[in-house]
C-alpha positions as CSV (number, residue, x, y, z in Angstrom):
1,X,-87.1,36.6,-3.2
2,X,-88.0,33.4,-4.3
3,X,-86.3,30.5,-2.6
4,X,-86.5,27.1,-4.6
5,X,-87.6,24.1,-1.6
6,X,-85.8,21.4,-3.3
7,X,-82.3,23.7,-3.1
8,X,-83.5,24.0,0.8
9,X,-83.4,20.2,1.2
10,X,-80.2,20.2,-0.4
11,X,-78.6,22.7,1.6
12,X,-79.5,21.3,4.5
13,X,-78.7,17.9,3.8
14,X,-75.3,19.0,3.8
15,X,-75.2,20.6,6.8
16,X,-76.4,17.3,8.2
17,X,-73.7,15.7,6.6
18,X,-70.8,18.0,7.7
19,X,-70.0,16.3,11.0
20,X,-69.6,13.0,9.4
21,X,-67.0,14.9,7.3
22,X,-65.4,17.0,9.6
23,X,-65.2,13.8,11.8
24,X,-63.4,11.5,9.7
25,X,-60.9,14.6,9.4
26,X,-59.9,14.4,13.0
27,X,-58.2,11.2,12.1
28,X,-54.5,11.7,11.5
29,X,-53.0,8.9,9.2
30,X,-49.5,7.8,9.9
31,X,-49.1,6.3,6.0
32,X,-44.7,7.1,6.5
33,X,-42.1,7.4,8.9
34,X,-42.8,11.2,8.7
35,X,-46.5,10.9,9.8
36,X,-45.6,10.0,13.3
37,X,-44.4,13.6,14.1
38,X,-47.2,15.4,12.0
39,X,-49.9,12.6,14.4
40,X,-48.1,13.6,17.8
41,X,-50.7,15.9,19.0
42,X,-53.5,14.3,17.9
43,X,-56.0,12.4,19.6
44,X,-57.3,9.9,17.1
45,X,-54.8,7.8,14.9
46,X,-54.6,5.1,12.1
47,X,-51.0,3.7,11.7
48,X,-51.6,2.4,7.9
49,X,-49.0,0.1,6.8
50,X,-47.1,-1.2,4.7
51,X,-44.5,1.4,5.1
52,X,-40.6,1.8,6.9
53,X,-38.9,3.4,9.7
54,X,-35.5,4.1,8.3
55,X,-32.6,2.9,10.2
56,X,-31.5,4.9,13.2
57,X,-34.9,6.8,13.2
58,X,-37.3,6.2,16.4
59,X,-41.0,7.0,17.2
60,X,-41.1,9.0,20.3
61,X,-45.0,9.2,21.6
62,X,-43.3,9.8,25.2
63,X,-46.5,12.8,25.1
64,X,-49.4,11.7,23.9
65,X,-52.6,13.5,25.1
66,X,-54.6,12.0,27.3
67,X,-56.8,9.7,25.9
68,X,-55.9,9.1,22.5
69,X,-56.9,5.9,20.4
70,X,-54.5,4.3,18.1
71,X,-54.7,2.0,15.9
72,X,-52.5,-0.2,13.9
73,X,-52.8,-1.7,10.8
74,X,-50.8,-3.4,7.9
75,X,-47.0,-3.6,8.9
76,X,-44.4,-1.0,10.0
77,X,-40.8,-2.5,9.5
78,X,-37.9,-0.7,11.1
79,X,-35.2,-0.7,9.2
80,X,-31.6,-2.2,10.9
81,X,-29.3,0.5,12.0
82,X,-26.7,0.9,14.6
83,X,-28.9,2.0,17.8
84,X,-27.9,0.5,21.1
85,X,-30.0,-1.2,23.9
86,X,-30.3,2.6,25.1
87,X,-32.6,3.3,22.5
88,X,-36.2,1.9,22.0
89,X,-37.7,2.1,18.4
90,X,-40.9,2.9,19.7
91,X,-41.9,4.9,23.0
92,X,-45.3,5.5,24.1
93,X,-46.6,7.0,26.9
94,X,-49.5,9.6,28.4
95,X,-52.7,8.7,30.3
96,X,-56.2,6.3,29.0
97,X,-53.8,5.5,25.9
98,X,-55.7,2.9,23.4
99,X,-53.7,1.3,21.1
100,X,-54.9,-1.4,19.5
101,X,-55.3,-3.5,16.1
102,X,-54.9,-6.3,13.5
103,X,-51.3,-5.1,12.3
104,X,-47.8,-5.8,12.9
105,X,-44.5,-3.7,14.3
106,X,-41.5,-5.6,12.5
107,X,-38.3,-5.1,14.1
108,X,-35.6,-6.9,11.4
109,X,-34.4,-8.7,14.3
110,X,-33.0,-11.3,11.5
111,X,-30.8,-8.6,10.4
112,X,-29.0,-8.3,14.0
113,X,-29.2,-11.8,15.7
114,X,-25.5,-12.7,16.0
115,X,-26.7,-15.3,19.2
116,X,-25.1,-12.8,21.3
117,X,-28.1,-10.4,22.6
118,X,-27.2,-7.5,24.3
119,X,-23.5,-8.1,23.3
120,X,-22.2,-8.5,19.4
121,X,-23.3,-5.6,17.3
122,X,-25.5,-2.9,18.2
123,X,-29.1,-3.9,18.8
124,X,-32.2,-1.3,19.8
125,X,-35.0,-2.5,22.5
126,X,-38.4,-2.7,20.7
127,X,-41.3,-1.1,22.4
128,X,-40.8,1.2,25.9
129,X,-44.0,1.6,27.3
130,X,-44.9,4.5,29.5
131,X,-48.6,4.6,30.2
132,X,-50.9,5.2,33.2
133,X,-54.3,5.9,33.8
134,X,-56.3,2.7,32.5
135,X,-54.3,2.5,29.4
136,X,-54.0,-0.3,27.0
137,X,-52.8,-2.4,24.2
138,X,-54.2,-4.8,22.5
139,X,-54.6,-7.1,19.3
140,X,-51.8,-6.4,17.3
141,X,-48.2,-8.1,16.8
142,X,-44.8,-7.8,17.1
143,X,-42.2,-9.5,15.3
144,X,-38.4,-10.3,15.0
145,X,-37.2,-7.7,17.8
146,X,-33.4,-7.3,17.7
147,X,-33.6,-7.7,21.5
148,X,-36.1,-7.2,24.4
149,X,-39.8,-6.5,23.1
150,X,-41.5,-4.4,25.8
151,X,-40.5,-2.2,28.3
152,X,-42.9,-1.5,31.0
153,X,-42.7,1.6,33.3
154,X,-45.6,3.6,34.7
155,X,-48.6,2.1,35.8
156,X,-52.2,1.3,35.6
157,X,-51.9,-0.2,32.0
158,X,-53.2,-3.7,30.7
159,X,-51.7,-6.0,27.7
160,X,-54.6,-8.2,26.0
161,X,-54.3,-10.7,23.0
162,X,-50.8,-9.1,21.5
163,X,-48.5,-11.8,20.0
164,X,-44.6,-11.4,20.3
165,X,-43.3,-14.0,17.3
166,X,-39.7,-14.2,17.5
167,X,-39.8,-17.4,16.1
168,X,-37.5,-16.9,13.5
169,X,-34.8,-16.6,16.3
170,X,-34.7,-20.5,16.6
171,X,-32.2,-20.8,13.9
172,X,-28.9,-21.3,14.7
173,X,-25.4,-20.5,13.0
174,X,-22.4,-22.8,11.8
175,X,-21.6,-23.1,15.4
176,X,-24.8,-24.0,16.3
177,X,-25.5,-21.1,18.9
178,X,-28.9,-19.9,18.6
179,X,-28.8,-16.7,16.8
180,X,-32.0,-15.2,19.2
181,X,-30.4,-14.3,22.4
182,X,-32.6,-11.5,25.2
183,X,-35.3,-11.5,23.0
184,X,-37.7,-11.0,26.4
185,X,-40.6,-10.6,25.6
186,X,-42.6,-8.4,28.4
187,X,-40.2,-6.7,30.9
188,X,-41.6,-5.1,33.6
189,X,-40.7,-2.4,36.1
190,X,-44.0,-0.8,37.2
191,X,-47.2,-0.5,38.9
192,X,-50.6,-1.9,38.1
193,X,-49.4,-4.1,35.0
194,X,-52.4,-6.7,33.3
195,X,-51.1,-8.9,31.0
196,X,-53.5,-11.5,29.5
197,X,-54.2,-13.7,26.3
198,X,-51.4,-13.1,25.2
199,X,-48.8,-15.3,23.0
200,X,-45.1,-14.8,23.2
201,X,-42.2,-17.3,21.5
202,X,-38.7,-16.2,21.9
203,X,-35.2,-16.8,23.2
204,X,-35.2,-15.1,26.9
205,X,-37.5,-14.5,29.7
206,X,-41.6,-14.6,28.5
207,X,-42.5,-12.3,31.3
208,X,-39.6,-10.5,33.7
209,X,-40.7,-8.3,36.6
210,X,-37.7,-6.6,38.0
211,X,-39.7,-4.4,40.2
212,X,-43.1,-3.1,41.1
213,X,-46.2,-4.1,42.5
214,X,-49.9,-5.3,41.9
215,X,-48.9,-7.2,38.3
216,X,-50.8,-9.7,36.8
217,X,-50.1,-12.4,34.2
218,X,-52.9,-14.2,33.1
219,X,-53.7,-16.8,30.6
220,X,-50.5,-16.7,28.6
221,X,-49.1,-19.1,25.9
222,X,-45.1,-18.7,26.3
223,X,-42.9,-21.0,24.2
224,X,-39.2,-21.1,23.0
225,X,-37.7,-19.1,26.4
226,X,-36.8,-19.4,29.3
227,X,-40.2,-19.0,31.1
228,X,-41.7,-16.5,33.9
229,X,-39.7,-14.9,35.9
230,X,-40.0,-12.6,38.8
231,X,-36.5,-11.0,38.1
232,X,-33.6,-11.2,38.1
233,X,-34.4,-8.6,40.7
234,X,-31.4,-6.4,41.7
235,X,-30.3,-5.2,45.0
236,X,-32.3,-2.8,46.4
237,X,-35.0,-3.4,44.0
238,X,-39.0,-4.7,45.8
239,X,-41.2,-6.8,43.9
240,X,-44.6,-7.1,45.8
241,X,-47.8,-9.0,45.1
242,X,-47.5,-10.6,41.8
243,X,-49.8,-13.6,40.4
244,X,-49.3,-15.6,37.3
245,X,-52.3,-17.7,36.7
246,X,-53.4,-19.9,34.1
247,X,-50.4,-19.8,32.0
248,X,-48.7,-22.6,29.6
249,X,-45.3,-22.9,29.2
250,X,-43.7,-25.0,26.6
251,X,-40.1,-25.6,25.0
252,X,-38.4,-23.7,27.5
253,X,-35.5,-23.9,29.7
254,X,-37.8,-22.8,32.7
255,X,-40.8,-23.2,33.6
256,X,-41.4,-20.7,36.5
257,X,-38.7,-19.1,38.1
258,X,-37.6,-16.2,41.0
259,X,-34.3,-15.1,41.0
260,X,-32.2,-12.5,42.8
261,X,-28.9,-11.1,42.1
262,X,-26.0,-12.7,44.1
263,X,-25.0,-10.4,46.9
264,X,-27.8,-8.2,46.8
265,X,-27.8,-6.0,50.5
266,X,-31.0,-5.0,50.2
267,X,-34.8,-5.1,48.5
268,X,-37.1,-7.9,48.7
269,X,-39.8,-10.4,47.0
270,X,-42.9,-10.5,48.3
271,X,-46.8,-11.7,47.8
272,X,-45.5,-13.9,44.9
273,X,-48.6,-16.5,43.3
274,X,-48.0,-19.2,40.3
275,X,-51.0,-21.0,40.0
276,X,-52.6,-23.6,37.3
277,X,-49.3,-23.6,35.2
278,X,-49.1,-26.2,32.7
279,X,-45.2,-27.3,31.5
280,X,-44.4,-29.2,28.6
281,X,-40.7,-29.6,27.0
282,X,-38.7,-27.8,29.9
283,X,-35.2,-28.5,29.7
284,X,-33.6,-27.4,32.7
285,X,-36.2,-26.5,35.3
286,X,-39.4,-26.8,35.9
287,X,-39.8,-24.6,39.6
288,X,-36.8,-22.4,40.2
289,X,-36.1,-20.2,42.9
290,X,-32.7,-19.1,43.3
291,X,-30.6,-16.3,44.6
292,X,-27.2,-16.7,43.0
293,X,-27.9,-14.9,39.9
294,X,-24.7,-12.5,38.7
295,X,-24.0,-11.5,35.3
296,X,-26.5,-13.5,33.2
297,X,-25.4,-16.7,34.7
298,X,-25.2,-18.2,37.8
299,X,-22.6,-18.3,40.6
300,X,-24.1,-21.6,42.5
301,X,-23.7,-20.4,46.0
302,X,-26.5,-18.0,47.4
303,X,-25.3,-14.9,48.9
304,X,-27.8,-12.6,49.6
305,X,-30.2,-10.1,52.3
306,X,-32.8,-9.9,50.0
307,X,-35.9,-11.8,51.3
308,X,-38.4,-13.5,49.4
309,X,-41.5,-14.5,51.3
310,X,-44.7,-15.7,51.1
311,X,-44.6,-17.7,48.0
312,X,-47.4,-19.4,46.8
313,X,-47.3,-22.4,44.3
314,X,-50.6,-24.6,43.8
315,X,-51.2,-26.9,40.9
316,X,-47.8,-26.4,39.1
317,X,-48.1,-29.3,36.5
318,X,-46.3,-30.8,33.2
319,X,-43.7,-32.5,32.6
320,X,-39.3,-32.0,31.9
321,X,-36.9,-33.4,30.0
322,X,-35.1,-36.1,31.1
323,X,-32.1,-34.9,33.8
324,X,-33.8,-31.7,34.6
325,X,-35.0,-30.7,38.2
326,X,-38.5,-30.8,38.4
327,X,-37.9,-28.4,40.9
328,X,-34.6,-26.2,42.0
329,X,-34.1,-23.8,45.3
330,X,-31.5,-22.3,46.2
331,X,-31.9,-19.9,48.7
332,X,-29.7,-18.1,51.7
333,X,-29.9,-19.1,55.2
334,X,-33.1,-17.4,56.6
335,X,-34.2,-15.2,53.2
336,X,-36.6,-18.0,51.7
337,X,-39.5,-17.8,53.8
338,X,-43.6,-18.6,54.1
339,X,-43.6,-20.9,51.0
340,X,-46.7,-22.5,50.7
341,X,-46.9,-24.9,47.8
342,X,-49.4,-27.6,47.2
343,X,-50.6,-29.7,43.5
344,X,-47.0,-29.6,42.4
345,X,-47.4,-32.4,39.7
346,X,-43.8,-32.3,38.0
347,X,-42.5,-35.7,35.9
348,X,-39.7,-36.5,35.9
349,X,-39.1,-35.9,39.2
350,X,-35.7,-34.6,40.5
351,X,-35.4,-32.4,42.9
352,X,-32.5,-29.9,45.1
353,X,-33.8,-27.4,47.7
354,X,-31.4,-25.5,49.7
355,X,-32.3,-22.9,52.3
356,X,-35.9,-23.7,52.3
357,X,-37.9,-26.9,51.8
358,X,-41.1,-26.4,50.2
359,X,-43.7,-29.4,49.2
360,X,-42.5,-30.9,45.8
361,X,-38.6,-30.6,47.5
């Protein structure tokens, strides 16, 4: 039989090719709210927006596979519904998760905002995070949540470069209340947590670790809040070894802040470091450590057997408004403990320590 050479070459020129092919198949496209369930199980996928969530609909990626990339681009709104700060409209979780990108998650947080968070109407978290194993996110944007943006359990997972614009929050109705209320923006109850270069505007708490251990906030950009916070941490809860360095915080009530609930019989701070933290446009304070923290607001006694010790502060420096404390503590007898603070660089200076004196008191 007689086998033409130049049908040869062809042949197997396209058996060359076939991998390419067969590799740019493994690639599930989530192009609609329906392509998250048909992408579940794979381990390579491109979120392509524009497209919607329809209200009351969720992504659950609670079971990823290990090691699957994802990335994001163009923008996914979620339509409003009537979910409750039960429900999260997105969930991700599984081990050596990538997700990363240039797009943006849009939660139609202008569609709930009523200035009364958590309360008012019904409002969903954003984004519940469940990752271990070296996972990470990165790149990509999140935008009008109708309340808290992240929700960090599990451990071993790092945060680089995302942007949480709530912005648009700043408005304020008739009354003049602003209509963004517990918009936090990374809220943290895990193990192993990096979060760096990363730019967050919004009406609550930039970062809030309410418990967990070895977390790490680096090189942030948090404006519009009401700073970081280690807390409020509840009784019972332990929040060990923590550093914030290199951060900016501007516009805010807060600067830096630890608080514990008021009464807590139990649980304990620990290992705490704020370092190189520039403020700019606090209101209320720039250092805060109190432990009279009950309901969302403040009881102004401290009543508490939670210790916090070994506190570190060094070069914590900016400026507040006029009338705010440059630095605030208000602490139990005997639970404020091994504070070490040095460089504390705070105008205008006014000051009220109770329970423990640090430098800058």
């Amino acid at each position: 039989m007689h086998i033409n050479l130049l049908s040869v070459t062809i042949i197997a020129t396209a058996i060359v090719a076939s991998p390419v092919a067969l590799e740019k198949k493994s690639t599930c496209v989530v192009s609609s709210y329906a392509g998250f369930a048909d992408c579940v199980s794979s381990t390579t996928i491109a979120i392509e927006g524009p497209f919607t969530v329809p209200a009351n609909s969720v992504v659950d990626w609670s079971g990823l596979k290990s090691g699957t990339t994802i990335t994001l681009t163009g923008t996914v709104t979620f339509a409003k519904g009537t979910l409750t700060t039960s429900d999260h409209l997105i969930t991700v979780g599984g081990s050596a998760i990538t997700f990363s990108g240039t797009g943006t998650l849009y939660g139609s947080g202008e569609d709930y905002w009523d200035g009364k968070g958590s309360s008012g109407v019904n409002k969903p978290k954003m984004f519940k995070v469940e990752t271990t194993g070296g996972s990470k996110f990165s790149g990509f944007t999140i935008k009008n949540t109708p309340v808290h943006c992240f929700s960090i359990s599990g451990s071993d997972t790092t945060f680089d470069g995302i942007t949480i614009n709530n912005s648009a929050g700043d408005a304020t109705n008739s009354a003049g209340t602003v209509l963004g209320h517990n918009t936090d923006g990374f809220d943290v109850s895990a193990t192993g947590i990096t979060i760096e270069n990363c730019n967050v505007h919004n009406q609550d708490d930039c970062l809030a670790v309410n418990s967990g251990s070895d977390i790490k906030f680096l090189n942030n950009y948090c404006s519009g809040g009401h700073g970081i916070s280690i807390g409020s941490v509840a009784s019972g809860a332990v929040v060990d070894t923590v550093t914030v360095s290199g951060c900016t915080v501007i516009d805010s009530e807060n600067g830096v802040r630890i608080k514990t609930d008021y009464g807590a019989t139990s649980g304990s701070v620990s290992n705490i470091i704020y370092e190189d933290i520039t403020l700019s446009g606090i209101s209320d304070y720039g250092i805060v450590v109190r432990q009279d923290y009950k309901d969302g607001s403040t009881v102004g006694t401290a009543v508490s057997d939670m210790p916090i010790k070994g506190v570190t502060m060094t070069n914590i420096h900016g400026t507040v408004d006029s009338g705010a404390y440059s630095v605030f503590v208000l602490c139990a007898t005997g639970e404020c403990t091994d504070f070490d603070w040095t460089e504390i660089d705070i105008t205008t200076k006014k000051t009220s320590c109770t329970g423990a004196t640090p430098t800058g008191c």
